[in-house]
Every structure is written in C-alpha cells, then in structure tokens.
C-alpha positions in Angstrom: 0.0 0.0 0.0 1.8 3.7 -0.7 2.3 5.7 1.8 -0.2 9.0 2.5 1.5 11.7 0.5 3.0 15.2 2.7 1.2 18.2 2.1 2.9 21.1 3.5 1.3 21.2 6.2 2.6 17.9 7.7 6.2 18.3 6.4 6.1 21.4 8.4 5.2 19.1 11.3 7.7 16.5 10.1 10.3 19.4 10.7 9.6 20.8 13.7 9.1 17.2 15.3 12.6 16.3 13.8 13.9 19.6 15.4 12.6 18.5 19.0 14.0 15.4 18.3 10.6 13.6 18.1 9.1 11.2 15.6 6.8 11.7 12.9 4.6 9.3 10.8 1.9 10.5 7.9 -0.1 8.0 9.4 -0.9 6.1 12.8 -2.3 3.2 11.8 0.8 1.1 12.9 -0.8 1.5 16.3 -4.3 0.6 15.8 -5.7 3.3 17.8 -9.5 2.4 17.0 -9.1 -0.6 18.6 -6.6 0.6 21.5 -9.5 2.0 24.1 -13.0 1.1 25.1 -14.3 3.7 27.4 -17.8 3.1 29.2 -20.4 5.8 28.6 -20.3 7.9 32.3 -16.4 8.3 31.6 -15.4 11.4 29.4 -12.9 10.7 26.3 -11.3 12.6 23.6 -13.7 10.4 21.4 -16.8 11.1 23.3 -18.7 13.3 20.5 -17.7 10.6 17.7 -19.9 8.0 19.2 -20.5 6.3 15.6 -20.0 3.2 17.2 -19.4 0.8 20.5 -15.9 2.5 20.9 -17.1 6.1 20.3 -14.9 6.2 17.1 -15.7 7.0 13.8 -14.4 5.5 9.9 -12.4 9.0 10.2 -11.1 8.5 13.5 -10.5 5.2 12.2 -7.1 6.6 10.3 -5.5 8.7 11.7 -2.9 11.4 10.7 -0.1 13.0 11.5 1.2 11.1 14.3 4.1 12.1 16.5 6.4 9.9 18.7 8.9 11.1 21.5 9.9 11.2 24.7 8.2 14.2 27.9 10.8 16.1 29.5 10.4 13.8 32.6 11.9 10.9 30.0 8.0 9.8 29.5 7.8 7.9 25.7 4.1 9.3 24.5 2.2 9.5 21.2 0.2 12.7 20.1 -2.2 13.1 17.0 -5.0 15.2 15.7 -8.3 15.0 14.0 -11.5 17.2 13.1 -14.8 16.7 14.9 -18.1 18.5 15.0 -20.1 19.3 18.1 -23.3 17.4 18.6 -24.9 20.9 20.7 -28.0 22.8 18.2 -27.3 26.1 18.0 -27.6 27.4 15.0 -25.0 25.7 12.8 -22.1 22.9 12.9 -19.0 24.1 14.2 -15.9 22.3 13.6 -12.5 21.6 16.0 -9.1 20.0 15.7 -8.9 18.6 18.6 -5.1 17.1 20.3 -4.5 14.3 21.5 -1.8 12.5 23.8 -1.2 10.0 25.6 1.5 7.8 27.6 1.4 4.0 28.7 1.9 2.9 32.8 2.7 -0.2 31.5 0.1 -1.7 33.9 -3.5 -1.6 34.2 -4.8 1.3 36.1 -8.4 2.9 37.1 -10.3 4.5 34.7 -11.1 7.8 35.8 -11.8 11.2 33.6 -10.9 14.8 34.7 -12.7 16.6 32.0 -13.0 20.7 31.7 -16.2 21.5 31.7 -16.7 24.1 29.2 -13.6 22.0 26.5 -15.8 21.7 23.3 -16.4 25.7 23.7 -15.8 29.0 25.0 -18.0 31.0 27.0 -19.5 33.8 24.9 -19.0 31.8 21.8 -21.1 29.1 21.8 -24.4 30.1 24.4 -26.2 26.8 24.0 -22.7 24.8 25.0 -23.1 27.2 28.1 -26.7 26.6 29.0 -25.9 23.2 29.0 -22.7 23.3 30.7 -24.3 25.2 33.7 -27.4 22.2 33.9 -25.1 19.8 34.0 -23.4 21.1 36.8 -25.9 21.8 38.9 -27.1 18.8 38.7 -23.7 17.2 38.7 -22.9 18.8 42.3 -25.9 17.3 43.7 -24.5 14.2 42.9 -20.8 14.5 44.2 -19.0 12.4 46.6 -16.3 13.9 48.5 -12.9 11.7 48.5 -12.4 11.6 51.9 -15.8 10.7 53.3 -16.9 8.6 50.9 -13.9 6.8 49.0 -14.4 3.4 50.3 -18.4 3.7 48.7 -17.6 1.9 45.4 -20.9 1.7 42.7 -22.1 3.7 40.2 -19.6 6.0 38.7 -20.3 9.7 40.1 -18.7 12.9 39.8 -16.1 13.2 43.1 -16.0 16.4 44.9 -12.2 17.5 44.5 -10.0 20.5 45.1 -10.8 23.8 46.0 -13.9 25.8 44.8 -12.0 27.2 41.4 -11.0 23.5 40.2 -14.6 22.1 40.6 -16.5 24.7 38.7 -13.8 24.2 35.8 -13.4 20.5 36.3 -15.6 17.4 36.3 -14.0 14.3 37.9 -15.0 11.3 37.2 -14.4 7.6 39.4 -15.8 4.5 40.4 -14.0 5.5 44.0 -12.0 8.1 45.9 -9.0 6.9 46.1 -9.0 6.8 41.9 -10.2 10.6 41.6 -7.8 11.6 44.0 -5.0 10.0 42.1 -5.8 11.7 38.3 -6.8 15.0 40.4 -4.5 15.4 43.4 -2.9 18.7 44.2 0.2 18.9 41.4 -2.4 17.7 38.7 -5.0 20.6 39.6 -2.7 22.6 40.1 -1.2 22.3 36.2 -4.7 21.9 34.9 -6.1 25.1 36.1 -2.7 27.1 35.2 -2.7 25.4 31.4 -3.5 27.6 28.2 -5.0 26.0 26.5 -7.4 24.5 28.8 -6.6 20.5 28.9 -8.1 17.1 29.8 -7.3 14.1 31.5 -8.3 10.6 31.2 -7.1 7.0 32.0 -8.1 3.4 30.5 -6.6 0.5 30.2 -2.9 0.9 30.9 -2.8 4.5 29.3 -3.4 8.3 30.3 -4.8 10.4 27.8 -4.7 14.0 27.8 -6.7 16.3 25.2 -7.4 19.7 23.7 -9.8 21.6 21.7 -8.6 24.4 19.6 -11.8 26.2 19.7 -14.7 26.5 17.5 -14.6 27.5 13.7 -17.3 29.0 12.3 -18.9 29.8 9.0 -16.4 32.8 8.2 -13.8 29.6 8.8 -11.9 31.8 11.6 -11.2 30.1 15.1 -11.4 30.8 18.6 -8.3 30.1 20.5 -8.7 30.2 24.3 -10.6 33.3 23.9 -8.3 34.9 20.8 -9.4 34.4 17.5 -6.7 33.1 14.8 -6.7 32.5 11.4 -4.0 29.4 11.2 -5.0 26.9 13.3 -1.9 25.1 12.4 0.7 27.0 13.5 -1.0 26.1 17.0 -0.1 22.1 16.5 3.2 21.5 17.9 2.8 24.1 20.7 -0.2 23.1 21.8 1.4 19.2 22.0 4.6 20.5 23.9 1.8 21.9 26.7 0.0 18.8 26.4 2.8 16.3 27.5 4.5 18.4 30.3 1.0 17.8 31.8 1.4 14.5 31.5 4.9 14.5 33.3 2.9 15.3 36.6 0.7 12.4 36.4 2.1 9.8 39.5 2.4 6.5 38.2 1.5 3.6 39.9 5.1 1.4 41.3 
C-alpha cells in the first residue's frame, strides 16, 4: 500500500518534530488506535462526540494522521495526533475543531477515571447553547458528588467526586468509580497544572494508558477560530505548541510502582 503523501502542512510538522528530536509518521495506523480503548459511557474521552459506534470512534477516527512519537521532559515515551470533529450541541449551525491528542502508557493496568474541563468543546460567549448546558449539567452534577475523603471506600455507580478547591470544581468534572481513583488523576500537582494550562486540557485514563486532550476552539462559518478566547486564522501554526503543553502535563501524572 503507498504511503499518504505530505502536504505542506505535515512536512512542516515533520520538521519541527525532527527539530525537537521527536518522531513523525503521515499515518498512525501502525498502532491501531481504533481498537486501543473502550471507554464506558459515564467516563469522558477525547472520542466522546464521535460516538458512531461501541468505541465512540468513527471511519475517520478510524485513520489517523499526522502522528508524532517522543519522549516528555520527565523521560516519559508518548504518542500525540489530531483530528477534526463537530459538536453534537443545536445552535444554530455545525461548528468544527481539531482537537489534540496525547497519551503515555503505565505499563500496567490502572483505574479509569476522567478529569474533563467542563466548558472543553467551547468558549464561554461563543457558543451560548454549550453554556446553557454546561451550567445544567453542573448543577445537577454537584448534587450528585461524593467527596474523597468521606466517601472513598463507597464503590458503585460512577459519580462525579468532589475534588479541590472551589475554582477547580467549577472548571473541572472528575469522574471515578471511587475516591482513592479521583484523588489520584486529580490530586494537588495535577489541579494545580490543569487550572494554570492555556489551553485548557483534559485528562483521562483506561486500560494501561493516560490520555490528555485539547480543543482548539470553535470554527465557524467565516472559517476563523477561537483560541482560548483569541481568534486566529491558522489553526496550524498552533499544533506542535499546543502538544509541547499537552505532554508536560502528563509528566505530573504519578504513576502507579
């Protein structure tokens, strides 16, 4: 089979990975990513709006693109890639982002837990009805939330776990079958990197592997994107930056021994 032709686009990645000493493939079917994770429903995912199918992928999630290989600063070997979803919110018309994605492997099976900004798949002021939503959810959300260390030993149902102080909660939804498990993808360092990150980032585990993810921000029908509240017309030049950010994050991750 030939290999996916370059456009310039991803030899411009190909050369700024090469200059950071990373890795880059036109292609990252090599690691069968479709079939890597299964996530159940209560858990959030990069994948979560693709839900085409029992995995939550779809036949374009299916290949993906522009795949990099290196190593975090803390000596961590991770993957990153990219792909283009819509959002699955009414208001008005579809809005597109390229959304990051990177993860690392534990080498061990570990709980699956989600620490998921809240408002990732928008920006306040730019998308109202992602808003009205976000602001149910949470209401309703905090009526449901355990705190760690009163309730960590009730395991069940996953439910969204009362962590951090009151700035982390209203910008982040954790997400456990216990408290031991929210306390370890959300403890102290971890909030402390999420909530001081631009752009604003996510967290996941499954299987033996912790995810971390991005949104670039909507585009609309003029084709111009919102960026963490700026609006940019090269969405692009974003890519590599935006993947450097994403996997010091996951340097502060504690793995298990």
């Amino acid at each position: 089979m030939a290999k996916p032709a370059m456009n310039e686009h991803s030899r411009r990645l190909a050369n700024e990975a090469s200059r950071r000493e990373w890795q880059y493939f036109p292609s990252g079917d090599h690691l069968r990513l479709a079939r890597r994770w299964n996530w159940h429903c209560r858990f959030e995912h990069p994948f979560e709006l693709q839900a085409q199918s029992k995995l939550g992928l779809d036949r374009y999630y299916g290949r993906i693109g522009d795949l990099i290989a290196g190593v975090t600063p803390g000596g961590r070997p991770f993957w990153a890639f990219w792909y283009v979803l819509s959002d699955n919110v009414p208001h008005g018309f579809a809005s597109r982002v390229r959304r990051s994605v990177a993860f690392i492997s534990a080498g061990k099976a570990l709980p699956t837990v989600s620490v998921a900004d809240r408002n990732r798949t928008g920006r306040a002021g730019v998308n109202p009805a992602q808003e009205i939503l976000a602001n149910v959810q949470l209401s309703t959300a905090q009526k449901l939330q355990r705190r760690p260390g009163v309730d960590a030993r009730r395991i069940g149902r996953t439910s969204d776990w009362t962590v951090g102080r009151e700035e982390f909660q209203r910008r982040y939804r954790v997400r456990a079958d216990d408290g031991s498990s929210a306390q370890w993808l959300a403890g102290p360092a971890i909030q402390e990197a999420l909530l001081g990150s631009r752009p604003a980032i996510s967290l996941t585990s499954n299987g033996s592997d912790i995810l971390a993810w991005t949104d670039y921000g909507w585009t609309g029908p003029d084709g111009v994107t919102d960026f963490a509240g700026e609006r940019i017309e090269r969405v692009q030049d974003l890519d590599i930056a935006t993947i450097a950010a994403i996997v010091e994050l996951l340097d502060v991750v504690p793995l298990p021994p």
